[in-house]
C-alpha positions, 0 to 999 in steps of 0.5 A: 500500500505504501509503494501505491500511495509513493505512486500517486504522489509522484503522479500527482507532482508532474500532472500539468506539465509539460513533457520536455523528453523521453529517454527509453533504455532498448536490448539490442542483439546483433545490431537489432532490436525486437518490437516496441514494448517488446525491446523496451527495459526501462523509460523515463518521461522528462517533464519540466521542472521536476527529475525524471520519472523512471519507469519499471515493469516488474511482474505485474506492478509498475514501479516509478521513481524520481531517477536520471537515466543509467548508461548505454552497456554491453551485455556480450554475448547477450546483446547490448542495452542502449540508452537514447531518446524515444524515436518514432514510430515508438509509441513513447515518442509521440507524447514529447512536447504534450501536457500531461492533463490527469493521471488514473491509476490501472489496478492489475489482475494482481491481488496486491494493492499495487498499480499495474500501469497508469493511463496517462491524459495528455493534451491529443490522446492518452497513453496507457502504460501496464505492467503485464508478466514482466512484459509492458503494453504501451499503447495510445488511447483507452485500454484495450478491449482485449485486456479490459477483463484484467485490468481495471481504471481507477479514478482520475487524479484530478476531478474531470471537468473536460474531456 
């Protein structure tokens, strides 16, 4: 319940600014990296005014912290992990100069009192982040239909008055 509570005060502290960056840390192997969630390690979101907020899948939370980014390191034989800005067509990358509006939290299929993912209000259209099995879904919009049965939204941070 504690982890919960640090979440949405943390959410709470970057509602109505502006995203400056988004920095995304990728596994790389043979100079080639899988799909969009399925690459992705860590992201963090660079919002005016406040440290980076620094997002982790792990099992069936999301973990999110005040943290700056970690460099770019070899993994040998395993590949590498490379440390850069978000870039299109990455789903993280169409959010950069948007205001965050309002924040919900998204309680997973976990029994614990713990966030899955959030579902993040910017100015053009939300972005719903989940932490699913150590896997992310990232995707722009409402939660998928295909996964509205594991997952459920909470309230908004702030009361709606728009859209």
């Amino acid at each position: 319940m504690e982890q919960r509570r640090a979440t949405v005060e943390l959410l709470r502290r970057v509602i109505g600014r502006r995203l400056d960056a988004v920095t995304e840390a990728r596994h790389w192997y043979a100079g080639r990296r899988d799909g969009d969630a399925e690459s992705l390690v860590h992201f963090w979101l660079h919002f005016e005014g406040v440290p980076p907020v620094m997002a982790h899948s792990t099992g069936e939370h999301l973990l999110l912290e005040f943290a700056e980014p970690y460099a770019s390191y070899d993994m040998r034989e395993y590949g590498e992990t490379r440390v850069e800005p978000a870039q299109p067509p990455d789903v993280l990358a169409a959010y950069k100069g948007q205001l965050l509006l309002n924040v919900a939290p998204i309680q997973g299929y976990s029994s614990e009192p713990s966030a899955g993912g959030v579902q993040l209000r910017f100015e053009h259209e939300d972005l719903v982040v989940v932490s699913l099995g150590d896997e992310w879904l990232l995707t722009q919009g409402p939660v998928p239909a295909q996964f509205a049965a594991y997952l459920t939204v909470g309230d908004w941070l702030v009361s709606q008055t728009g859209k």
